[in-house]
N, C-alpha and C positions, 0 to 999 in steps of 0.2 A: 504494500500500500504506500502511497505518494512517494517518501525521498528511502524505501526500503528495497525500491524495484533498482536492479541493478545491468540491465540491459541496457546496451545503448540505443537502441532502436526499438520500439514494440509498433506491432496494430494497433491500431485504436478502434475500439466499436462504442455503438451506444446511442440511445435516441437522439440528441441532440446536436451532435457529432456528426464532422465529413467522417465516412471510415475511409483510413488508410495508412501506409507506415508511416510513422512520423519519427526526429530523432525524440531522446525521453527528455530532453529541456525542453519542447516545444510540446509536447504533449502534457508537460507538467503544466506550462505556462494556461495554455487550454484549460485546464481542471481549475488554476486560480481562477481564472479570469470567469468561469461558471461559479466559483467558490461552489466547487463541490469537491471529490477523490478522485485521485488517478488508484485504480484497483485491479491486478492481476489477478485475469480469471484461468488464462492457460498456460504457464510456465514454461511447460514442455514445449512448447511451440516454436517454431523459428520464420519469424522473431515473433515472442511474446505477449500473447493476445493481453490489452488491457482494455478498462469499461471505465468512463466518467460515470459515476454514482455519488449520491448522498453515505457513505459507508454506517454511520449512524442508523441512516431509514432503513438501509437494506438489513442489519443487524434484528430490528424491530420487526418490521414484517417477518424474516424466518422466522425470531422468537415465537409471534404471533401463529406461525401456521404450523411451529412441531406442537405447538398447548395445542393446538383445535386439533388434531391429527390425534396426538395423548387423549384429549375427550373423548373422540370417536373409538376410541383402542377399546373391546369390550372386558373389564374382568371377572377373573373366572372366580364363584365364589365356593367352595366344596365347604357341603354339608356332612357334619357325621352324624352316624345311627349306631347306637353299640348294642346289642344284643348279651347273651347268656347262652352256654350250650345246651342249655334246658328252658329256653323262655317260651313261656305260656302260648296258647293260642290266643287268649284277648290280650295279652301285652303285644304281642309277633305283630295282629291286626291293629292297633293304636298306632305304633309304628311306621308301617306300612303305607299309612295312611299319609302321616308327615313325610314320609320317603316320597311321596308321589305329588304329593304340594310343593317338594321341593323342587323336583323334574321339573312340573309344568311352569315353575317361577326361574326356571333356566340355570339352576344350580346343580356342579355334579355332587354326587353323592357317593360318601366312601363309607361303606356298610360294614361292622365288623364284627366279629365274638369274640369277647373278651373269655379266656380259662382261668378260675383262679383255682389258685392251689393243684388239686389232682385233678380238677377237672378237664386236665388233658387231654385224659381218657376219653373223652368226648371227641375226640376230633371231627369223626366221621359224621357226627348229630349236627357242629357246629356248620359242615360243609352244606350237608342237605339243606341246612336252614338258610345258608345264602344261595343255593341255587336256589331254593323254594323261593325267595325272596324278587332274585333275579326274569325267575321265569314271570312274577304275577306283573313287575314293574315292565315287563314287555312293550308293551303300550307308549309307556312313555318317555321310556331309557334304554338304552343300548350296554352291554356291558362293555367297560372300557379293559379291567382286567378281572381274570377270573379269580375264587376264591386260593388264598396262598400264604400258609403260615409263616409268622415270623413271629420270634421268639413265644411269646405268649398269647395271641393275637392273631385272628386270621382273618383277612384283609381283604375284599371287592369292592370297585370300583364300577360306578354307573354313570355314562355320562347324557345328559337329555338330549331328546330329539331334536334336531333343529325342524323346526315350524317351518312351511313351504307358504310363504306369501306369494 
């Protein structure tokens, strides 16, 4: 930017601007005389493309369009549900229930059974119940991974449908 560019010669572009090569005293001189930036856009170039700009405004406006770009960016919110290797059928259906409010509110959902102590031993109870789990939310979630023990804990992942507008 202005007395940092060190080419003797650049292009010059830019709306208000003849384009063409100019030496860089006289293309500096040009940028005073706008009171605006002499601003290297292509370095690599031979010779060295630069751009009369306000460098401040240009600053502003990018800021301005990575925050709108950031708004628009959707995040992802994961809901948990923790279960038991032995939980009830009216607790499983209460559940369930918020499991599927969560999907249609566009949240994933990470479903789990908690073993405590020996209840280990359960593996197989804990598995069925998240398939059981997995198959009724069909509707409105996809499984993202299937059920998969770690340490004490065994873990699936639902992610919601995306809606066809």
């Amino acid at each position: 930017m202005n007395d940092k560019i060190t080419a003797r010669e650049v292009r010059l572009v830019g709306d208000n601007v003849e384009m063409g090569v100019y030496p860089i005293a006289k293309a500096m001189a040009k940028a005073r005389e706008l009171e605006l930036d002499l601003v290297e856009i292509s370095p690599k170039a031979d010779p060295p493309v630069c751009k009369i700009i306000d460098y401040k405004k240009f600053l502003y406006e990018q800021k301005k369009r990575d925050k709108a770009i950031k708004a628009k960016a959707s995040k992802v919110v994961v809901k948990e549900i923790r279960f038991g290797p032995q939980t009830d059928d009216h607790d499983y259906d209460f559940k369930k229930r918020h499991a599927e409010k969560f999907l249609k509110d566009g949240a994933k959902l990470k479903a789990y059974v908690f073993f405590k102590g020996r209840s280990i031993v359960y593996k197989d109870q804990g598995e069925i119940l998240l398939l059981k789990l997995a198959q009724e939310l069909e509707e409105w979630g996809k499984v993202e991974q299937m059920p998969k023990l770690e340490g004490k804990r065994m873990t699936m992942f639902i992610a919601p449908k995306t809606v066809k507008k």
